[in-house]
C-alpha positions in Angstrom: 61.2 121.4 108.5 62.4 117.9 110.2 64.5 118.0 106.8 66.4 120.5 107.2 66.4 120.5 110.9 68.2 117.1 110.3 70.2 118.6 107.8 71.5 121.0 110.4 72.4 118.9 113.1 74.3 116.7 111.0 76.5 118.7 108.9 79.2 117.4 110.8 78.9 114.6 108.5 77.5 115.7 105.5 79.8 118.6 104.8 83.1 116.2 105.1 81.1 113.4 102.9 80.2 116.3 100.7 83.7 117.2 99.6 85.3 113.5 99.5 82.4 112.9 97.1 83.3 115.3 94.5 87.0 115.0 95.1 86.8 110.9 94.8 84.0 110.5 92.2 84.2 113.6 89.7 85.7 112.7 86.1 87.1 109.6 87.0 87.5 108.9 83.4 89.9 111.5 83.2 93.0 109.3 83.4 93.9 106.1 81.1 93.6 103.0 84.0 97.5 102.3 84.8 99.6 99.4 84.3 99.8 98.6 88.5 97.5 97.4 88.9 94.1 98.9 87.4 95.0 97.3 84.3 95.0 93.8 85.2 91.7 94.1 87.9 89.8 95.9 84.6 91.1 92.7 82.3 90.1 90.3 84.8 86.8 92.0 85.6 86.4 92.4 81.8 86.9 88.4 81.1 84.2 87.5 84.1 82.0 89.8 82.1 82.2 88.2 79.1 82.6 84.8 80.3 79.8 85.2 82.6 81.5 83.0 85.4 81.4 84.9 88.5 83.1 82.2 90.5 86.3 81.6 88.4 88.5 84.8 88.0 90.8 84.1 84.6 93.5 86.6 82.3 94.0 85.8 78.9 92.0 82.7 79.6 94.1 81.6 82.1 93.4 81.0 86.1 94.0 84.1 88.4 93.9 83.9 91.8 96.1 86.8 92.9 92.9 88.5 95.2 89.4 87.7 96.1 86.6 88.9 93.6 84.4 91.0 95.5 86.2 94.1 94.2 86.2 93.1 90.7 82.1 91.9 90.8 81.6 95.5 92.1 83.4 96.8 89.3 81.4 94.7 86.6 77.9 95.8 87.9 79.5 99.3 87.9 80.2 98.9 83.8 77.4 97.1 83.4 75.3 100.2 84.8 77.3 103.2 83.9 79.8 101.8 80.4 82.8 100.3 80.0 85.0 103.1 81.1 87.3 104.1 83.5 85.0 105.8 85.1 82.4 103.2 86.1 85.6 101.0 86.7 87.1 102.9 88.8 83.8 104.0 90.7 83.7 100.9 93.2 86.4 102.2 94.7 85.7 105.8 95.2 82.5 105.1 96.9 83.8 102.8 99.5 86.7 105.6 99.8 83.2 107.6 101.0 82.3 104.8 103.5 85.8 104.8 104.7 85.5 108.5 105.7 81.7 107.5 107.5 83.4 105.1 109.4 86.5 107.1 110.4 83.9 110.1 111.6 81.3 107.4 113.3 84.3 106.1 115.4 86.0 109.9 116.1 82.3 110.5 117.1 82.0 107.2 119.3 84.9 108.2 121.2 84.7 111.6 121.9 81.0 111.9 121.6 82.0 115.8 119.9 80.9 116.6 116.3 83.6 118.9 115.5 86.3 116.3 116.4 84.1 113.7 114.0 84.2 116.5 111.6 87.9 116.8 111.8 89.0 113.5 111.4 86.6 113.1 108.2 87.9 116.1 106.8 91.5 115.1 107.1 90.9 112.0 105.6 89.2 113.6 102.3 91.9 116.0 102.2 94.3 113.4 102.8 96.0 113.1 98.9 98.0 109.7 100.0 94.2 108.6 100.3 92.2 110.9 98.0 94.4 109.1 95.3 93.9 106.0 95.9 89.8 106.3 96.0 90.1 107.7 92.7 92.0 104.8 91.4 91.3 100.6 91.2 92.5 100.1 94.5 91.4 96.6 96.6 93.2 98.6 99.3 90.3 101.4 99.7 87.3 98.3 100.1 89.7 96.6 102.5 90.5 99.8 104.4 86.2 100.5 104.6 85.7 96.9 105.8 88.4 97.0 108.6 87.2 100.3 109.8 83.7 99.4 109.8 84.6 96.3 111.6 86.2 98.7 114.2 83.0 100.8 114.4 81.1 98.0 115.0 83.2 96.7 117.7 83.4 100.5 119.8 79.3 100.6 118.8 78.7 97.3 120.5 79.9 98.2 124.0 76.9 99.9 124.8 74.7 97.9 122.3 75.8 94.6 121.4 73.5 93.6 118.7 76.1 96.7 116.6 78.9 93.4 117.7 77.2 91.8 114.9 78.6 93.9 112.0 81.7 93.2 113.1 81.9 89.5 111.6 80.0 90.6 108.6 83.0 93.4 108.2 85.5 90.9 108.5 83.6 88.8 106.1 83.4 91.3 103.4 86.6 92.6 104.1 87.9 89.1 103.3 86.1 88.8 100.0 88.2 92.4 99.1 91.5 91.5 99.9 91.8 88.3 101.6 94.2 88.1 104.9 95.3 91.9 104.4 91.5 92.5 106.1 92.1 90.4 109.3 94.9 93.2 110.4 91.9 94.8 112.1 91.6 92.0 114.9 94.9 92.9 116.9 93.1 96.3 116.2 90.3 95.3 118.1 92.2 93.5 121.0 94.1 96.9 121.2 91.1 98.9 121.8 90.5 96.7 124.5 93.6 96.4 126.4 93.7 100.3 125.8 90.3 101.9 126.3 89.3 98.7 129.3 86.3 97.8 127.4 86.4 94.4 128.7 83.3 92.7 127.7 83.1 93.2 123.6 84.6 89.8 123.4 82.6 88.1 125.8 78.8 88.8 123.8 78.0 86.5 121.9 76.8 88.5 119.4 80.3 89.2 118.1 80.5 85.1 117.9 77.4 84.8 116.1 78.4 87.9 114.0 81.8 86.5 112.8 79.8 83.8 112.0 77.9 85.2 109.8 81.3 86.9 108.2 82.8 83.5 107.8 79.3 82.5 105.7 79.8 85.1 103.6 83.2 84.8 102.7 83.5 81.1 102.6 81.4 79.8 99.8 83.3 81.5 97.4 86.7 79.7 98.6 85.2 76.3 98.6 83.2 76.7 95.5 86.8 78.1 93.6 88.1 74.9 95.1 86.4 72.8 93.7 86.5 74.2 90.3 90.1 74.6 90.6 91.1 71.7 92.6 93.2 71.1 95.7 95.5 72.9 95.0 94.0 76.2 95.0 94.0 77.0 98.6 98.2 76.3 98.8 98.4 79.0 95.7 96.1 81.5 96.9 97.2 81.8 100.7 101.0 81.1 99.3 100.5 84.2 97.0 99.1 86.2 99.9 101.5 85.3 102.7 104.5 84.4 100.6 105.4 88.1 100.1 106.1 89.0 103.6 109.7 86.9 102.9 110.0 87.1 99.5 110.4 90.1 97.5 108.0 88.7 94.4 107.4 91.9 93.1 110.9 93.4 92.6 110.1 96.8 93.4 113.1 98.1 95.0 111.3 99.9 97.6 112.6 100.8 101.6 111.1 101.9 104.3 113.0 104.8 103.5 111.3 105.6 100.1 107.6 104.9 101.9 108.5 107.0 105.2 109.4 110.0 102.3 106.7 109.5 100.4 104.2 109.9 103.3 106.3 113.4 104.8 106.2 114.6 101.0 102.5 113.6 99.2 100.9 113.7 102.7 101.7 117.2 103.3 100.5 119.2 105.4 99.1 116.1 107.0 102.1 114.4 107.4 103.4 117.8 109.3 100.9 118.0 111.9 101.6 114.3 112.4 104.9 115.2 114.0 103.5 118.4 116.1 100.6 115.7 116.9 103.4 113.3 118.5 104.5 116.2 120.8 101.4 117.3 121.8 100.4 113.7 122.1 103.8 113.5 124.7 103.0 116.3 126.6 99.9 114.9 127.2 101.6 111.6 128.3 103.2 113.4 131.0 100.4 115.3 132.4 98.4 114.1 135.4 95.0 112.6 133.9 92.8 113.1 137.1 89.3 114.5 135.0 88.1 111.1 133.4 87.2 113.1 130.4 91.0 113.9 129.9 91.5 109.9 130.3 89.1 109.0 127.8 91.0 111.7 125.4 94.6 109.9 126.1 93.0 106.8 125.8 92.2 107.9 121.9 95.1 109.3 120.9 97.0 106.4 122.0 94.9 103.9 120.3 94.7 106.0 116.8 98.8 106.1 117.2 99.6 102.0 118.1 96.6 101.6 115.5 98.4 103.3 112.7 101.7 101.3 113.6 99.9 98.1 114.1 98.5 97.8 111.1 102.1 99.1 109.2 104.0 96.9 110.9 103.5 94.3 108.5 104.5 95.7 105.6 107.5 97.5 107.1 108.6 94.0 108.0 107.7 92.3 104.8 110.5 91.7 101.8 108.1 93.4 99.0 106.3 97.0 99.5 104.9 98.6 97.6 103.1 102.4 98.3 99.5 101.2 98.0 100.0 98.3 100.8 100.2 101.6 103.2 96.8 102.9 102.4 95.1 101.1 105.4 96.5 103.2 107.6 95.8 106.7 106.6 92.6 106.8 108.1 94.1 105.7 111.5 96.6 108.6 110.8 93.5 111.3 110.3 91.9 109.5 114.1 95.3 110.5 115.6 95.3 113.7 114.8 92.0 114.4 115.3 91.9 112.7 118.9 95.3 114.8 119.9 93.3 117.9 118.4 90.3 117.3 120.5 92.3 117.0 123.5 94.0 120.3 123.1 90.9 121.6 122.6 90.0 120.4 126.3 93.0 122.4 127.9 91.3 126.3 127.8 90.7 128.7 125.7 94.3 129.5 124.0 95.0 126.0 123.2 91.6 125.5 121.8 92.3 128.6 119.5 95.7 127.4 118.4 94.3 124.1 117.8 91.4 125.3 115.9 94.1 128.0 113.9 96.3 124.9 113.5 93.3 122.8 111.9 91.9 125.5 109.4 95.2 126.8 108.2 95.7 122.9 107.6 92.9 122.4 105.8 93.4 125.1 103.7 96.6 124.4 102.9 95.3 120.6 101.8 93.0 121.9 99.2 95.4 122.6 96.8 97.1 119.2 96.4 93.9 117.8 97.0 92.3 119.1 94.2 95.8 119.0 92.0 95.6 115.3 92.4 92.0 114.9 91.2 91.5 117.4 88.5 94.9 118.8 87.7 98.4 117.3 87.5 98.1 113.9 89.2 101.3 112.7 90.9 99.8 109.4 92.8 99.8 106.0 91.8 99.7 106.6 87.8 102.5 107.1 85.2 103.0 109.4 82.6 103.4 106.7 80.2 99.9 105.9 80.4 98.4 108.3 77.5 100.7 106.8 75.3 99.9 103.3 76.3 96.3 103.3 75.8 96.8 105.1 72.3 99.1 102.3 71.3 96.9 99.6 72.7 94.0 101.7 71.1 95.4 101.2 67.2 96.6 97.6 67.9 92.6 97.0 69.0 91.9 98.0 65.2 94.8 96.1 63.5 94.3 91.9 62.8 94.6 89.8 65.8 96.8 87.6 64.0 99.8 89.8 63.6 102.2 90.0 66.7 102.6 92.5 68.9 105.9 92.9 70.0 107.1 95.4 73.0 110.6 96.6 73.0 112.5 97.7 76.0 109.6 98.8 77.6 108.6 96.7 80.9 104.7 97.4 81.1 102.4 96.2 79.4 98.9 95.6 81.4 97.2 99.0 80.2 98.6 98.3 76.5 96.8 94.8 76.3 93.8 96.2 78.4 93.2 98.7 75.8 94.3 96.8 72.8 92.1 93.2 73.6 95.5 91.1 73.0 98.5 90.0 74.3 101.4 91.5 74.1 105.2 89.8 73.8 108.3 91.3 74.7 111.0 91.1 72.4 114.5 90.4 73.7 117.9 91.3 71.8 118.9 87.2 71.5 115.3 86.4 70.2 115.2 89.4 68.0 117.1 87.7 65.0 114.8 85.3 64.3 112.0 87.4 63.8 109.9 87.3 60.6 107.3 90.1 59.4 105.4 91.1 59.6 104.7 92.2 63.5 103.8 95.6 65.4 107.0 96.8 67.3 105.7 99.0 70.5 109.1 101.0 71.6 110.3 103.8 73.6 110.4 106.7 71.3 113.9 108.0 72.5 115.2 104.5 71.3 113.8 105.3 67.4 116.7 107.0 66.7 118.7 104.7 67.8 117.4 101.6 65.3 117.9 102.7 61.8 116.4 99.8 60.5 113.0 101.2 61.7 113.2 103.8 58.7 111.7 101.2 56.3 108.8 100.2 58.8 105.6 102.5 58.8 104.9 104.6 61.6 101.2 104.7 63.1 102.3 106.7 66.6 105.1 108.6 67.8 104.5 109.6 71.1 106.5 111.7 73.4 107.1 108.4 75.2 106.0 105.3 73.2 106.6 105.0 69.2 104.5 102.1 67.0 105.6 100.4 63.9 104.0 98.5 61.8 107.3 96.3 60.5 105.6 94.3 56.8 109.1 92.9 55.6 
C-alpha cells in the first residue's frame, strides 16, 4: 500500500521518466555509430579497453586529448557489461539524457512548488527531438548538460538547506571530467539565479565552498596525473584545443547562426513554436503589475529560464566554429521556459488555465510523432545516410589482411569506416594517385564508379547505393 500510494503521488515524475526511458534507451543498436563524432569516442574508448590504461586516452596509438575521459570510462564499463555494440556504447549517454530530465523537473518543481508544472517541463524535454536525438547518440554534450543542471538543482535546493550546496561542487566536478570548460557555463548560471530570484545567501555557506572543493578533487587527479604522463605540455594542448575554437574555425563546418536558429524552428517543432507564443506571453506578463508575490515568484522563473537559455548560447553564437551539438545544453533551459510561462498562465483564471492546458496537450501530442520518428523510424538528427554503407565497408576490410592498404577516394569521412574495420584508413589524392602500386582496397563513392573505367579490371566486394569497394590486385 505505501508502494503504490508513493507511486501515486509521484507520477509527476515517473510518467515523464517513463517515456524518455523508452524513447532514449530502446534499440540503440539500431543505427551504425556515425563518423561525428561517435566514431572516434567508440575508437578511443575501444583502445583504453584494450590497453587497459584508464588515464592515457590514445587513437591509432597515438595521444588524444580532445575531451576529458569520464564519458568514454562510462562507455567502456557499459561494453564491458552489456557487448561491444552500439548499444551499450551509446547507453552512457541515454541514461544521463534521463537524469537530465530529473533535474529539469526537480528544479521546475523547486520553483514553483506545482507538480503539473514539473511534469510539464519534463515532458517537453523527452519530447524534445533536438534532445531526444542526442541522448540516443555518443554525445559528451548530454553528461555535460546533466552535470550543469544538477549543479543548478543543487544550488536552488540549498537555499533552504545548504548541506544540498554541496552537490553543487561535486556537479561541477563531474561535469568537468565530461566535457571540460563547456561544464563551467553553469556558474554565470548560478550568479543569474541570484541577481534574478534575490536569493542572496547561496554564495555566502560555506558549504558550496567546501562542496566545489570537493568537485575540484574529483576532477583534478586526472589532469595532473595525464600531465605527468604526458608532460608539460599537455595542459597548453588541452585548454588550447578547448578554448582555441571560440576564434578559430578548426572544424571547417560552414555553419551560421542562421543554419542553427533554422534548425532549432524546424527539428524542434512544435517546441520551437510555442517558444515564440512563450516570448509574448512571457511580455505581457512583463507589463502587468506583479502585486501577489506568488505572480513575482512566477516572472522571476520565466525570466531566469529565458536569460538561462541565452546565457549559456551565447558562447557558441559568438564563437568562429559551431557545430549543432554545441547547442544541446540549452534545450532543457528551453523546456523550463516554457514550462514556467505555462504555469504562470495557469495562475491568471480559469480560461487561460484552459488555453494553457489545450496549448500543452495539443503540443504534446503533436511531439510524439517526430519523437518517436527520430528513435525508431526515419532518423534525421545528428547521423548520415552514409553510415550503413560505411560500417559494411569497414565490416569486409575487418576480414581482409591488415597489410594491404586501404585507400578512400573522394569521400571525406572516415571515423565509422576505421571503427568498424580495426585499421586505418588513407585518402587517396589525384597527384598521389599515379604512383600507386597493387595491390590496395579503393573505398569510393558509388556514383564515381562509372566514372573510372579502369575499375572494370578490379574485383568488386560492395556496391552500395552510396559507397563502392574494390579490391584493386594489379
Amino acid at each position: 500500500m505505501h508502494l503504490l500510494s508513493w507511486l501515486r503521488s509521484n507520477l509527476w515524475l515517473i510518467i515523464p521518466l517513463f517515456v524518455a526511458a523508452v524513447l532514449f534507451t530502446v534499440n540503440l543498436s539500431r543505427l551504425p555509430l556515425e563518423d561525428a563524432d561517435e566514431a572516434t569516442y567508440a575508437m578511443v574508448a575501444r583502445e583504453l579497453h584494450e590497453r587497459g590504461e584508464w588515464m592515457r586516452l590514445t587513437l591509432f596509438g597515438n595521444d588524444w586529448v580532445d575531451k576529458p575521459p569520464l564519458h568514454l570510462w562510462s562507455m567502456v564499463i557499459s561494453a564491458n557489461i552489456f557487448g561491444w555494440n552500439e548499444g551499450a556504447l551509446r547507453l552512457p549517454s541515454a541514461l544521463f539524457g534521463l537524469a537530465a530530465g530529473l533535474f529539469t523537473a526537480l528544479i521546475a518543481y523547486e520553483f514553483t512548488r506545482k507538480k503539473e508544472t514539473a511534469f510539464v517541463a519534463a515532458l517537453i524535454l523527452a519530447l524534445f527531438p533536438l534532445f531526444l536525438a542526442a541522448a540516443r547518440n555518443i554525445r559528451m554534450d548530454v553528461p555535460a548538460a546533466a552535470a550543469m543542471l544538477g549543479a543548478l538543482y543543487f544550488f536552488v535546493r540549498g537555499q533552504e538547506r545548504p548541506r544540498y550546496l554541496l552537490g553543487v561542487g561535486i556537479c561541477l566536478g563531474i561535469g568537468f571530467l565530461f566535457k571540460s570548460v563547456v561544464a563551467l557555463l553553469i556558474i554565470p548560471v548560478l550568479i543569474l539565479y541570484t541577481l534574478i530570484c534575490r536569493r542572496w545567501n547561496g554564495f555566502a555557506h560555506r558549504e558550496l565552498w567546501l562542496g566545489l572543493a570537493l568537485g575540484a578533487t574529483i576532477a583534478a587527479p586526472w589532469f595532473f596525473l595525464v600531465q605527468h604522463a604526458y608532460g608539460a605540455g599537455f595542459f597548453s594542448e588541452f585548454f588550447g584545443r578547448q578554448v582555441g575554437r571560440v576564434a578559430v574555425n578548426t572544424l571547417q563546418s560552414g555553419i551560421t547562426n542562421g543554419y542553427v536558429l533554422w534548425v532549432f524552428f524546424k527539428y524542434g517543432t512544435p517546441w520551437s513554436i510555442l517558444v515564440v507564443l512563450a516570448l509574448i506571453g512571457y511580455g505581457l506578463l512583463s507589463f502587468k503589475k506583479r502585486e501577489r508575490e506568488e505572480t513575482k515568484k512566477q516572472w522571476r522563473f520565466a525570466t531566469f529560464a529565458l536569460c538561462s537559455s541565452v546565457l549559456v548560447s551565447l558562447p557558441f553564437f559568438l564563437s568562429t566554429t559551431k557545430l549543432i551539438t554545441y547547442f544541446i545544453p540549452t534545450y532543457p533551459f528551453v523546456a523550463l521556459f516554457i514550462a514556467a510561462v505555462y504555469s504562470s498562465a495557469a495562475e491568471r483564471g480559469e480560461v487561460a488555465r484552459i488555453a494553457a492546458r489545450v496549448a500543452i496537450a495539443l503540443c504534446i501530442v503533436v511531439a510524439i510523432f517526430p519523437s518517436f520518428r527520430e528513435a525508431f523510424g526515419k532518423s534525421v538528427l545528428y547521423v548520415s545516410t552514409k553510415s550503413g554503407d560505411e560500417k559494411t565497408v569497414g565490416l569486409l576490410l575487418a576480414e581482409t589482411e591488415g597489410e594491404t592498404p586501404a585507400l578512400l577516394y573522394e569521400f571525406p569521412h572516415d571515423q565509422t569506416i576505421q571503427y568498424y574495420a580495426r585499421r586505418r584508413v588513407s585518402h587517396l589524392h589525384e597527384e598521389t594517385a599515379s604512383a600507386l602500386s597493387p595491390p590496395f582496397h579503393l573505398i569510393i563513392p558509388s556514383q564515381l564508379v562509372k566514372d573510372n573505367p579502369w575499375l572494370a579490371g578490379a574485383t568488386q566486394n560492395f556496391a552500395g547505393k552510396e559507397l563502392s569497394l574494390f579490391h584493386v590486385a594489379q
